[in-house]
N, C-alpha and C positions, 0 to 999 in steps of 0.2 A: 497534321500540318503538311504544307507543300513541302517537298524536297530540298534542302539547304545547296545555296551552292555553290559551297566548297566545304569540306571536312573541317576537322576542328583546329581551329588556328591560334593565335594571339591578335591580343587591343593591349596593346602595350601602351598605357595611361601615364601620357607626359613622361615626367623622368622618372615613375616609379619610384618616389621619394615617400613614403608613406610615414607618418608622424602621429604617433599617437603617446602618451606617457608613459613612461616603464615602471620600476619599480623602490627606483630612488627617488629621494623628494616627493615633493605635496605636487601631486599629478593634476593637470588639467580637467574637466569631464568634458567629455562627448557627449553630443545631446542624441536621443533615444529618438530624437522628431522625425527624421529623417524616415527612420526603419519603419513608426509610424503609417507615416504616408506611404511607403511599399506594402504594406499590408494592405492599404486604403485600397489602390490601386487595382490590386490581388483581386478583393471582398466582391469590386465592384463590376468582375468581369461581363457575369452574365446579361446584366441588364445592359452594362455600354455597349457590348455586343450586338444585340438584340439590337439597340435604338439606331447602329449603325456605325458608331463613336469608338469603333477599333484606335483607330489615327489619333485620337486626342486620349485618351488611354495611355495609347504608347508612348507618346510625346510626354502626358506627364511621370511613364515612370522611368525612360533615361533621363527625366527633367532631376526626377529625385533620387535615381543613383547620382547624378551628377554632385551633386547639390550633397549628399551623405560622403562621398568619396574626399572632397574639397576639406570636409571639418575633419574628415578621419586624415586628411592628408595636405595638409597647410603650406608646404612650402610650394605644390603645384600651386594652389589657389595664389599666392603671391608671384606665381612666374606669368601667372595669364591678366597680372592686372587686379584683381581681388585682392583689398585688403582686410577681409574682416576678418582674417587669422595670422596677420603677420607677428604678432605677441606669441606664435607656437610654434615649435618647432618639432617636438614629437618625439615618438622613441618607435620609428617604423620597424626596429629588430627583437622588440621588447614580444612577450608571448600575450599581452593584453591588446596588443596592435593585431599582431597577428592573427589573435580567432576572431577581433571583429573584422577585420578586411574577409577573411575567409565567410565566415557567419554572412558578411553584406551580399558578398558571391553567390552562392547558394541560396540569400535569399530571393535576388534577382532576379535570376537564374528560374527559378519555379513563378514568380509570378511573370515573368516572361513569358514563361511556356503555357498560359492560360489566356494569353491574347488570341485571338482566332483571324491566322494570318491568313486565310483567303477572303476577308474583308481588308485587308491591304493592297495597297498596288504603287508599282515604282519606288519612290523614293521610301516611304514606308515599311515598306516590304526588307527592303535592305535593311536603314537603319535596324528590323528587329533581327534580320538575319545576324549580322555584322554584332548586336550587342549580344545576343546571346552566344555567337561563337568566342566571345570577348571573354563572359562567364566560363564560358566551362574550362580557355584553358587558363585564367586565374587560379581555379578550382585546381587542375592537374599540378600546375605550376607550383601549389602550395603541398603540395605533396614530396617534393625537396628540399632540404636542409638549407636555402642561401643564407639564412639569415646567422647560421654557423661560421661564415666567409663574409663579416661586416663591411671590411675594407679591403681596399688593392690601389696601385697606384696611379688607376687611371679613374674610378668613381668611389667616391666615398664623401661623408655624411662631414668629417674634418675640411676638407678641400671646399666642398661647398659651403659649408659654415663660413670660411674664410671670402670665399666672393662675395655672400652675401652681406657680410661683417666691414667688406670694402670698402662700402658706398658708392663701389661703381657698375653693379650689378642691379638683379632685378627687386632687392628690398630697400624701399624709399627709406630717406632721410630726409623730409624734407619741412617737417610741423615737430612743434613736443612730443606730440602721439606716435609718430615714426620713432622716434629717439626713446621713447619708454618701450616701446612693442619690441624692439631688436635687443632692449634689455631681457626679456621674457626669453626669447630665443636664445639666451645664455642657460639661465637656470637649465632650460630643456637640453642644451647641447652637453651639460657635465650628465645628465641623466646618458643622456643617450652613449657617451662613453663611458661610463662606469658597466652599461648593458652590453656594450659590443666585448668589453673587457670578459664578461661574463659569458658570453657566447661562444667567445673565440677560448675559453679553457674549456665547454662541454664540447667544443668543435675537437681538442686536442684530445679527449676523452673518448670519442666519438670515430677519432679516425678524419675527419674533415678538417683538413688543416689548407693554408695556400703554398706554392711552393716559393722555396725558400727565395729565389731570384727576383719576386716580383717583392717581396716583404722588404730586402735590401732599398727598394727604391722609395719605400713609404717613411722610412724613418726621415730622411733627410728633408721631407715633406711636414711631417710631425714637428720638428728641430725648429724650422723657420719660425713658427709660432713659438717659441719658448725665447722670450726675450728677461733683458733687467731692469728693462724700465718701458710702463706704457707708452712711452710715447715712443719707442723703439715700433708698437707693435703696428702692421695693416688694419689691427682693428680701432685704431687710433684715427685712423682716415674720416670719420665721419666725425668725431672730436674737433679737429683741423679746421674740415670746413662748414660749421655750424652757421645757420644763417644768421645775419646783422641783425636781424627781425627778430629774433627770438629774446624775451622780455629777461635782463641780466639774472632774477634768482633762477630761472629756468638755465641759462646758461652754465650758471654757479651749480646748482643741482645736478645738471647732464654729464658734466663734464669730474666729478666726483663721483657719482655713479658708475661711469665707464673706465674712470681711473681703477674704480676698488675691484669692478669687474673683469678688467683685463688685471691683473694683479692677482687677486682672488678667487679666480672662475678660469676664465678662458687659458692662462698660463698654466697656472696647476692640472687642466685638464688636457693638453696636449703634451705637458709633461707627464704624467700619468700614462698615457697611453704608451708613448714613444719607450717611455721605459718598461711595460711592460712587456711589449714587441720585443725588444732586446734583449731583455732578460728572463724572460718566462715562456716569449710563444718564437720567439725563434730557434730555441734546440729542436721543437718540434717539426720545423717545417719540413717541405719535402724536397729531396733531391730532384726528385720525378716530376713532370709539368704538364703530364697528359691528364686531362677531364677523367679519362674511363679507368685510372686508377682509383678513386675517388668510390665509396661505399655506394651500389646502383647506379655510380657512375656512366657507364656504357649511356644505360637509359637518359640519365640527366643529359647528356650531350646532345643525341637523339630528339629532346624535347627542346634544345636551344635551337637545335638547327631546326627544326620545324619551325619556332615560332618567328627565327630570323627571316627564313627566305618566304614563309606562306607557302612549302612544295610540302610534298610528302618526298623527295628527292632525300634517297640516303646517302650516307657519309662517303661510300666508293664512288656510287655515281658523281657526287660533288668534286671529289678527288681527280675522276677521270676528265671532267667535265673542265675543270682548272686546267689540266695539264696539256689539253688542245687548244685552248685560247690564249696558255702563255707558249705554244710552240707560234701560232697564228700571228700572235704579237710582236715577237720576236723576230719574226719574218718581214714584217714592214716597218720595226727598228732598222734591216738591215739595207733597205730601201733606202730609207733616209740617210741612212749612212753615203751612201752610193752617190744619191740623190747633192749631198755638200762638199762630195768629193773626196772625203778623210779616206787613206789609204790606212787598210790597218784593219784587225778583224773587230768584230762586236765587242770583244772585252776592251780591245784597247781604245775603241770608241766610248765605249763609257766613261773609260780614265777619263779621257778627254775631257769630257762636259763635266767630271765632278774634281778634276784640276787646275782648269784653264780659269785664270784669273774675271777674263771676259764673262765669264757668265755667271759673275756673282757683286752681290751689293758689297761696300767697304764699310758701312755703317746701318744699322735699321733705319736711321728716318728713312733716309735714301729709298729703302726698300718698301716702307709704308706708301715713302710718297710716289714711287712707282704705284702701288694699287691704287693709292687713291686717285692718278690720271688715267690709269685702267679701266676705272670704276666710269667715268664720263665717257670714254672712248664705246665702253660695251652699251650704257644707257642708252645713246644715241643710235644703234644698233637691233635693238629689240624690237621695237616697232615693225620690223622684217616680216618676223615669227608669229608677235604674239598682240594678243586684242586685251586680253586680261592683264592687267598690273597691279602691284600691293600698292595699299595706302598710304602704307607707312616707307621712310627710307628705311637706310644701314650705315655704319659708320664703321672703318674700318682702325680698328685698334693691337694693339700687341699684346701678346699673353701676360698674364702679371708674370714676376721675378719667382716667387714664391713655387707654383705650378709650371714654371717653362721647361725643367729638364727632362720630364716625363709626361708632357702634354705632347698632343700630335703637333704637326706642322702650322694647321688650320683647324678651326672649328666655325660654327655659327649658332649664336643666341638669338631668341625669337624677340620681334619687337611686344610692345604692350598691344593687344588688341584697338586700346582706342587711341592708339598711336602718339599717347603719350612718352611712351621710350621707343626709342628704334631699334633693329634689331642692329648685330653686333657682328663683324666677320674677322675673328680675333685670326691674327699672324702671330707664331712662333716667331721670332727674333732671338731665341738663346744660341744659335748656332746657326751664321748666317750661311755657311756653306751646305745645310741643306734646305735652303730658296733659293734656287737656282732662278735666274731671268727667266729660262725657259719652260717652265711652268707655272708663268705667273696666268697666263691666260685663261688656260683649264683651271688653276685652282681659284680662280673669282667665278669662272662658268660656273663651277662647282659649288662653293660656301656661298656664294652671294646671288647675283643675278644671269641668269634665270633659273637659278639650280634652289639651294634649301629657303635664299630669302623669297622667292616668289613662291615655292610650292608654302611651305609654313604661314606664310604672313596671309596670301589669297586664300589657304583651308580657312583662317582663325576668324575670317571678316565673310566666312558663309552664312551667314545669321540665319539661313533658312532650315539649314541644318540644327542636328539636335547639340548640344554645347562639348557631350562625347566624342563625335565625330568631328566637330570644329578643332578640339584641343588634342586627340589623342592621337592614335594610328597606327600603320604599321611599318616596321623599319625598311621591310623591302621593297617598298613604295617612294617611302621619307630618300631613302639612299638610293634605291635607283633611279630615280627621278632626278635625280642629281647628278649619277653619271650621267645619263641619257644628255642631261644639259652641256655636259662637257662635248658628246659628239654634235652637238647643233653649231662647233666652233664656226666650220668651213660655210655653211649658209649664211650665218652670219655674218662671214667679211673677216673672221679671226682665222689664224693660221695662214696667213698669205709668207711668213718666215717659215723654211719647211724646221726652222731649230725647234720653235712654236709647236709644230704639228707632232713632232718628235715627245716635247712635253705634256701632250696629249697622250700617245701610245708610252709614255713615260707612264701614266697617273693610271691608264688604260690597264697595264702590265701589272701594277700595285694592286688593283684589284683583284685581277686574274691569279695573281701569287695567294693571294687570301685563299682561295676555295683550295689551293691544295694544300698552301703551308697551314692551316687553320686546323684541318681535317688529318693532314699529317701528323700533330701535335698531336690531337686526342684521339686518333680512332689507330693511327698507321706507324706509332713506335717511332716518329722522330724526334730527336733531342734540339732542345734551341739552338744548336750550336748547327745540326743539319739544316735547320729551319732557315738562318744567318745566311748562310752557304747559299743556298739553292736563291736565294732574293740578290746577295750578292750577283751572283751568276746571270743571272738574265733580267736587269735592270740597271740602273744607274744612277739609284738611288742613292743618297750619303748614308755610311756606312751608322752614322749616327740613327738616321732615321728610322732604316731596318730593325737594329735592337729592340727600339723603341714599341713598330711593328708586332714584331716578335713577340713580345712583351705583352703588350697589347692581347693579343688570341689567348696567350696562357691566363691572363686574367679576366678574360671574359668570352669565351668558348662560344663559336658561333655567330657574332655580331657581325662578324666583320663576311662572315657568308652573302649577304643581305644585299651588296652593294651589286655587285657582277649578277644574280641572279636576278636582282631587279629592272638592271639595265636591258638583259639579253629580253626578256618578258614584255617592255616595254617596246625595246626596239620590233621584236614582231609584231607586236599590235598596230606596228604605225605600218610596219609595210603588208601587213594583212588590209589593213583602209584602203592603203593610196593601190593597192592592187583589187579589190574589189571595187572602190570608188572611181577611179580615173582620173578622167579631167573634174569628175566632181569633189574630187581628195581637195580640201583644204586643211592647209597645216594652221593655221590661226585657229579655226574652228576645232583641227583634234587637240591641241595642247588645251583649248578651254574646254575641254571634254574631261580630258584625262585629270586637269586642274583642282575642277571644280565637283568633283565626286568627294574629294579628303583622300586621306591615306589609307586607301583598301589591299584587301587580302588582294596579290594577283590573280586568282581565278576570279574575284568579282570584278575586279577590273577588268577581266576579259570578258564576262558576261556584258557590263557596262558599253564596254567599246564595240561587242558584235549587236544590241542594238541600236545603239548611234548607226554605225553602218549602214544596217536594216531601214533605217529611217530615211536615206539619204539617197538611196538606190533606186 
């Protein structure tokens, strides 16, 4: 085979929500068809070979991993718009999920390797590159215990349950068959705690436990669900608003179902968990919060941060690497400082801006309704940059109540492909002093437009593309692409306030803190409490937010690498162009470059951009 080009990386698929049944209750089947047709595929190399038919080959077998991964993993298939599994919900930590996801990998994987890629070219060629580097670190990936560490307080299978239980997320409510399918998705959600319940005592058995600090934040999360009466509960929301259409015995039936079901199921089962948390697996936990205490720990980090950033860059380098771009940062913090005149050094400048009543909303709407005039101001603005735009809008809403104490500041949900839902650029609103005015710019550059709503929405409507690379990606791509959006402010006509430009190297610095405080945590012996410090200290962040941060790295080791490394990768690409290109550098041209590839590994993204180049010279 040609030479791959890039080592072995991650295809981190969708939210890695995998759903298959456990060992309680009358389990779902998975159909065998799938795997089928990967054999087919396999059987029939040599003759499509031969005939020339490499390209349709490979087309249909990410057609039908795609397609096998969806039934094994249902709640993706309902995040991209596919409803023929939303009646499932799965037991992704149960050990019957787990060797067929693994079993699917490895079968992939080998009939992958029997396509003969120098009958491929360009696009082709990637896609098989790209999938089969997707397989092998699956494959690696499952050679780690996660599914001993179910939950944390920033992702987990309860939290989701409940968006999706909402009715204002991505599972319709909107026919009978919506309203009976979200009932199936109970049955599956008490299996799936009763399994994580089970996991997490062979975890305590085991040695793999979380630490203590992050498990405090999950009970009160747990709690919210545990009402006295259905109609207390969020998952009464879809009860509520039933449509007038719906023929009264169905009404009568729906609405008795979900009663016995929130009452009988969904209570009992978030009670359940929260008390066992409390009582049985928090003696356990740990004081410690570093990854490489953890059994082969060192390695598991090691394999986060690889799949995060797409580098082979180790955990010092990422270290030292962090701690020159928050000296960098901090240096034209102090500029700006200069720049409005405030007498006073950097610390007390911070006070400043996380004090002074002027730079904060009195109320959330307020605060929405600023992004939402934000959101017209930046649309109008775009046209500058960029030739490519989604199909679909976004609609800017607040975190629910339930998730806001331990949620980030911001996030962003993908719209539906066929643009039946929009996507979503949810505001924290639980503590309005840390949404400072002065970061509102950057952080809609960021979550919304041109940042995760265009790169997400324009990958998901590449139809040319195979439906893996439409839906999946990679994060240091997904996030850096998003900062990078954030430095497009000043081309754009944004940051003309230098307070503005400040909440740039504000959001700029947050990043930069990640690669050391992240890598600090798990490789370099610092405690959360140094981690606090060091963020305090050169940022100006609310002190809320930081914890939060903080929190964040020790429950998911490495994520937060992805953002700064993807930005720094990106931003050389553009000035590798406009310095080999010239006056022929066009910027509308590279962002639809960079756009329209999906979320690749950074080295294929360089490969990608140095022949665009080549092409244009």
């Amino acid at each position: 085979m040609k030479q791959a080009l890039i080592g072995v990386l991650a295809m981190a698929f969708l939210w890695g929500c995998g759903n298959d049944p456990g060992s309680a209750g009358e389990a779902k089947q998975v159909s065998s068809a799938p795997a089928a047709t990967a054999a087919a595929v396999s059987a029939g190399a040599e003759t499509e070979d031969s005939a020339g038919t490499a390209s349709a080959r490979l087309a249909s077998l990410v057609e039908a991993y795609f397609e096998e991964n969806l039934e094994l993993n249902p709640v993706s298939a309902t995040f991209i718009g596919d409803s023929r599994y939303n009646d499932r919900l799965g037991n992704s930590i149960g050990p019957e999920h787990r060797a067929a996801q693994l079993a699917m990998e490895r079968r992939f994987l080998e009939a992958a390797g029997e396509i003969d890629d120098d009958a491929l070219e360009d696009q082709d060629l990637l896609t098989l590159e790209v999938f089969m580097l997707g397989r092998r670190e699956a494959i690696e990936g499952g050679e780690f215990p996660a599914y001993l560490l179910p939950i944390n307080q920033m992702f987990s299978m309860p939290s989701l349950m409940a968006m999706l239980g909402s009715g204002r997320s991505a599972q319709p409510f909107a026919t009978v068959t919506d309203y009976d399918n979200f009932l199936g998705r109970i049955d599956d959600f008490t299996v799936w705690v009763d399994q994580a319940i089970a996991n997490m005592r062979e975890g305590v058995e085991k040695g793999v436990v979380q630490p203590r600090v992050i498990m405090e934040k999950v009970l009160p999360q747990l709690e919210a669900h545990v009402v006295d009466e259905p109609g207390q509960s969020l998952f009464w929301g879809p009860v509520a608003a039933m449509p007038e259409g719906f023929a009264e015995e169905d009404r009568v039936r729906l609405t008795a179902a979900y009663r016995d079901a929130i009452a009988g199921q969904i209570v009992p089962a978030y009670s359940r968990l929260h008390d066992f948390i409390e009582t049985e697996y928090m003696p356990h936990t740990r004081e410690s919060v570093a990854w490489a205490e953890l059994p082969d720990g060192a390695d598991w980090y090691a394999y986060r941060a690889r799949v995060s950033t797409t580098t082979t860059l180790g955990a010092r380098e990422i270290h030292e690497l962090g701690l020159a771009e928050v000296a960098r940062i901090r240096s034209e913090m102090e500029q700006v400082r200069d720049t409005v005149g405030f007498e006073g050094d950097l610390a007390a400048f911070f006070e400043y801006l996380k004090t002074d009543d002027a730079f904060y909303y009195d109320n959330a709407e307020d605060l929405l309704d600023g992004y939402r005039a934000l959101k017209t101001r930046i649309d109008a603005l775009l046209p500058a940059l960029f030739s490519d735009f989604p199909a679909a809008d976004y609609e800017i809403r607040e975190v629910e109540a339930f998730r806001a104490q331990s949620s980030a500041g911001a996030s962003y949900q993908r719209p539906a492909p066929d643009g039946s839902r929009p996507g979503i650029f949810y505001v924290n609103t639980h503590n309005l002093r840390a949404q400072p005015k002065y970061g509102m710019e950057t952080l809609s550059l960021h979550e919304a437009s041109p940042g995760h709503h265009f790169q997400v929405s324009i990958q998901q409507e590449l139809t040319e593309l195979p439906r893996f690379r439409r839906f999946g990606g990679y994060t240091a791509y997904v996030e850096g692409w998003a900062l990078y959006a954030e430095s497009l402010g000043r081309e754009l006509g944004l940051f003309t306030d230098p307070y503005q430009y400040y909440g740039k190297l504000n959001d700029e610095q947050l990043r930069a803190m990640r690669l050391v405080v992240d890598t600090g945590l798990h490789t370099e012996g610092w405690s959360r409490e140094q981690a606090i410090a060091f963020m305090l200290e050169n940022s100006s962040l609310a002190e809320s937010d930081i914890v939060a941060e903080v929190e964040r790295y020790i429950a998911i080791p490495g994520q937060a690498l992805s953002y700064k490394i993807g930005q720094i990768r990106i931003l050389e690409l553009r000035a590798r162009a406009e310095e080999k290109l010239g006056d022929k550098f066009d910027v509308k041209a590279f962002h639809s470059m960079v756009l329209r590839g999906g979320a690749l590994p950074m080295a294929v993204l360089e490969a990608r951009t140095d022949r665009w180049i080549a092409a244009r010279m």
